[in-house]
C-alpha positions as CSV (number, residue, x, y, z in Angstrom):
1,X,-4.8,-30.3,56.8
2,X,-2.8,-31.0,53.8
3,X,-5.9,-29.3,51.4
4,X,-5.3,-26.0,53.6
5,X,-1.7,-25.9,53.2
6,X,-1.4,-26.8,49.1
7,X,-4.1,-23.9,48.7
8,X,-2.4,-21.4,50.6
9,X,1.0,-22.0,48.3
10,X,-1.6,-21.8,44.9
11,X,-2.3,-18.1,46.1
12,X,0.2,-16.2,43.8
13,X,0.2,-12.6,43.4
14,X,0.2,-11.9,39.4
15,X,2.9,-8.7,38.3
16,X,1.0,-6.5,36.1
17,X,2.1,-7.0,32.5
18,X,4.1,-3.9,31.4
19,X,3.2,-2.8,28.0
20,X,6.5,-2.6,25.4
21,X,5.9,0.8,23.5
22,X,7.9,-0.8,20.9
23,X,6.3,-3.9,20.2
24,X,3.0,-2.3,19.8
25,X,3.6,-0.1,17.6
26,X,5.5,-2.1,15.3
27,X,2.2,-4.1,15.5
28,X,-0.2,-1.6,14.5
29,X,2.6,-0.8,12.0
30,X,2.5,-4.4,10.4
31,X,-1.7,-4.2,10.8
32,X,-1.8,-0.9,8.7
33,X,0.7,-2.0,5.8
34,X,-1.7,-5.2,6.1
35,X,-4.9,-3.1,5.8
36,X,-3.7,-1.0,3.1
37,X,-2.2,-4.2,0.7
38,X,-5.8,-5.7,1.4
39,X,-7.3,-2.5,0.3
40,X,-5.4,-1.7,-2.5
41,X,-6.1,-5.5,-4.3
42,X,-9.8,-5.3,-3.4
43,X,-9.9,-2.1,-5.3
44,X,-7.9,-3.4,-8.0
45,X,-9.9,-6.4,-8.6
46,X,-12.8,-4.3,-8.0
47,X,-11.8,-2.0,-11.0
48,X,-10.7,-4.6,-13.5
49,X,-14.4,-6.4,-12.7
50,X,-16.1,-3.2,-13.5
51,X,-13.8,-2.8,-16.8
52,X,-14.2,-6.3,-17.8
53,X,-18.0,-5.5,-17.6
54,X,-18.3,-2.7,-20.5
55,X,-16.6,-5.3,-22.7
């Protein structure tokens, strides 16, 4: 009997998360300044390989 009743008090019903607008898009505005620094030293290095190459 004692099985029956802890399972019955496990059975919690979950509150759907609510999504903060502002949160998330401070995220995707910290992961597009990311992207763009990455992008911007890849190509950088990229170019001073290719111009350390004609020498």
């Amino acid at each position: 009997m004692t099985a029956r009743a802890a399972s019955k008090t496990n059975h919690r019903k979950h509150q759907p998360a609510l999504i903060d607008t502002a949160g998330l898009a401070s995220v995707i505005a910290l992961n597009l300044t990311n992207m763009a620094t990455v992008m911007a030293s890849s190509a950088t290095v990229l170019l001073c390989l290719l111009i350390a190459k004609r020498f």
